[in-house]
C-alpha positions, 0 to 999 in steps of 0.5 A: 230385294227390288219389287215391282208390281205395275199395269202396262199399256202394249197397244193394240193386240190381235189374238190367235182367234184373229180378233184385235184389241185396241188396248192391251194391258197387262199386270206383272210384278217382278221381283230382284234385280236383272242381270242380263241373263237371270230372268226366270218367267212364272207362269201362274194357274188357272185362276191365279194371279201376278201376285206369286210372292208377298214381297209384292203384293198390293197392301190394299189389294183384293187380288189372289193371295201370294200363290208360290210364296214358299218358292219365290223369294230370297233364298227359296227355291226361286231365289230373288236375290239371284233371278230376276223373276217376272209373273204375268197376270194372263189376257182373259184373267181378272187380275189386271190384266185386260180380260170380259171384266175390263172397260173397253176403251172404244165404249167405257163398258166391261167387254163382256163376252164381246172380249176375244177367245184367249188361247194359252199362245195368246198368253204366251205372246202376251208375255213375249211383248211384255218382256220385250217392253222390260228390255228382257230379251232372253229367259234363263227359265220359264216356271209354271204349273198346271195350265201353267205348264202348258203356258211353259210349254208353249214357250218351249214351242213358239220362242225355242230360242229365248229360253234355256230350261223349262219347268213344267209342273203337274202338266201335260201337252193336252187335257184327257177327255174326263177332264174336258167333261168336267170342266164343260159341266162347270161351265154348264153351272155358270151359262145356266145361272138365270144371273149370267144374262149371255154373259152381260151381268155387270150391271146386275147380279153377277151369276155367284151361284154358278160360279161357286159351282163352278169352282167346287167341281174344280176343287174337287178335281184337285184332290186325290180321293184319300186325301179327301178320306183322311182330311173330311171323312163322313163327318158331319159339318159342325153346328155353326157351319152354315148352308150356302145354298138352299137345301132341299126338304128331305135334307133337312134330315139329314147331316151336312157334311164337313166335306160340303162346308169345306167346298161352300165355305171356299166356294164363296169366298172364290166368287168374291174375288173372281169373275164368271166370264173370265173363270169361262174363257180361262177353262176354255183356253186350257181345254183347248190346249193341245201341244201338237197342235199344227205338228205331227207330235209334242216330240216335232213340236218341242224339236226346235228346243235345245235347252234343259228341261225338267218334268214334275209329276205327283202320284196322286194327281189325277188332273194330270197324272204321271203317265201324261207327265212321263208321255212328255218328257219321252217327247223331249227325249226324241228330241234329244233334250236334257231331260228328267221327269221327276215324281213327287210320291204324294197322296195330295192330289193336283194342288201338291204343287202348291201346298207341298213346297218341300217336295217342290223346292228342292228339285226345282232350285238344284235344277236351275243352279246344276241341271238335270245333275242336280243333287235333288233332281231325280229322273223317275223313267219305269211309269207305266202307260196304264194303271200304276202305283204312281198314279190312281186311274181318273175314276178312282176318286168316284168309284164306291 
């Protein structure tokens, strides 16, 4: 199998905000051989990175883990000795690609905040321009999950014409307003980090705390609730865990909780490897999301799409749950889409689409080979608009 990972110039950008760049780049790896028709485009999540498979990770690299391993590869579900497949690091991330960590070349410094606001159409054209510079000029699919679907929604959307079958995975057309709560608290912890100087940090300490923060409520909200039960319990953290931020006195008398290593534990592990600025800018571009945007629905927004479509959703997903799943796969059906929305039963939370690869795979690899008639797809359509057995409401991961 070919592997390539690479950083590309594309010249001067002008983001949906209306701000240019002089210098886009971008970082993408690809993997397998181009054919003409078998490209497959993979759209990473929020704070991952081009490196989607370990055939193409850097040796040396400090960059994110191989993220889909257990789908990307040859003969896995995205099998690279059949797809040409591409992943692209996204405008605003760390990974690479140009983002508020990256030197301007107009002044030598980081950008900082001065970088433009990224929105996930801005992602999208990245991609388009980056494909066109491969001498790709047509997907067979685009692939993503979470704010990586919307990515692939949005393909479906601007560049109807350019793909034949999307995948979004544990994805919506836009983000309900608890999860917008969430995410502006986690920015909240950043801002107000004495460290993050406006954002302008570089040259100081970088603002860990928040971020790390920042990134245990994400963590959170990626768990279903008794995933959380049945992994951590009330269990006391084991003597050798230690504290990663200060404990107030009465602590002290008090057991610090496996759980609560768990999320310190990963949380500075996370802020090694990322950057604040970016980790704002990227929830900022999913918040804002919303596939309607500039149409009277999702339905008159994916109208133009007349390829294959299929939905994935997991039951105990509450970022984003079934019911949004199944509201967007009835926006492909109005537009008389190929579609089938198939629901994972899993108690995971929103991070089964990357932990659980069996329950992935299956149907992800029958429906690019066959379609929605695929032996492992299924179209799982009696979702109710409320509280069902699929999916758990938001507030039962806080509830008593």
């Amino acid at each position: 199998m070919t592997v390539d990972h690479e950083t590309v110039s594309l010249g001067a950008f002008e983001f949906q905000c209306g701000e240019t760049i002089p210098d886009l780049e971008l970082a993408y790896e690809t993997y397998g051989e181009f054919e003409g028709d078998n490209a497959v485009l993979v759209c990473h999540a929020l704070t991952g990175s081009a490196h989607v498979a370990s055939q193409g990770r850097f040796e040396d690299s400090d960059q994110a883990y191989a993220w889909w391993d257990d789908i990307v590869g040859p003969g896995k579900a995205i099998d690279t000795t059949e797809y040409f497949v591409v992943c692209v690091n996204v405008p605003g991330s760390c990974y690479g690609s140009s983002g508020p960590p990256s030197p301007n070349p107009e002044t030598g410094e980081p950008y900082g905040p001065e970088f433009p606001p990224v929105t996930v159409a801005d992602w999208t054209e990245a991609q388009r321009t980056l494909l066109d510079e491969l001498g790709v000029p047509h997907l067979y699919a685009v692939v993503g999950g979470s704010v990586g679907g919307m990515n692939v929604l949005e393909w479906a959307k601007r560049h109807p014409d350019h793909v034949e079958k999307i995948v979004p995975i544990a994805a919506a057309g836009r983000l309900d307003s608890q999860c917008l709560a969430l995410d502006g608290i986690a920015r909240r912890a950043i801002t107000t980090d004495p460290n993050w100087n406006g954002g302008d940090y570089y040259d100081g300490d970088h603002p860990d705390e928040g971020l790390a923060l920042a990134r245990e409520l994400g963590h959170v909200m990626y768990f279903s609730k008794s995933s959380m039960d049945r992994r951590f319990g009330r269990r006391a953290a084991t003597r050798e865990a230690e504290r990663a931020f200060p404990v107030d006195p009465a602590g002290r008398f008090f057991p610090y909780r496996d759980v609560e290593s768990y999320l310190d534990y990963n949380a500075s592990k996370f802020v090694e490897r990322f950057d604040a600025n970016s980790y704002l800018y990227l929830t900022r571009a999913m918040d804002n999301y919303d596939l309607a945007s500039g149409f009277e629905s999702d339905a008159d927004a994916l109208a133009a799409f007349d390829g294959d479509a299929l939905v994935m959703s997991f039951t105990g997903d509450w970022h984003f749950t079934t019911q949004q799943s199944e509201a967007l796969a009835d926006a492909l059906r109005e537009t008389d889409t190929d579609v089938a929305h198939h629901v994972v039963d899993s108690d995971y939370g929103h991070d089964a689409f990357l932990v659980e690869p069996d329950s992935v795979g299956p149907p992800v690899s029958d429906f690019l080979a066959e379609g929605i008639g695929g032996n492992a797809v299924s179209d799982t359509v009696e979702v109710e608009t409320e509280e069902s057995d699929f999916a758990p409401v938001h507030n039962s991961l806080f509830s008593q």
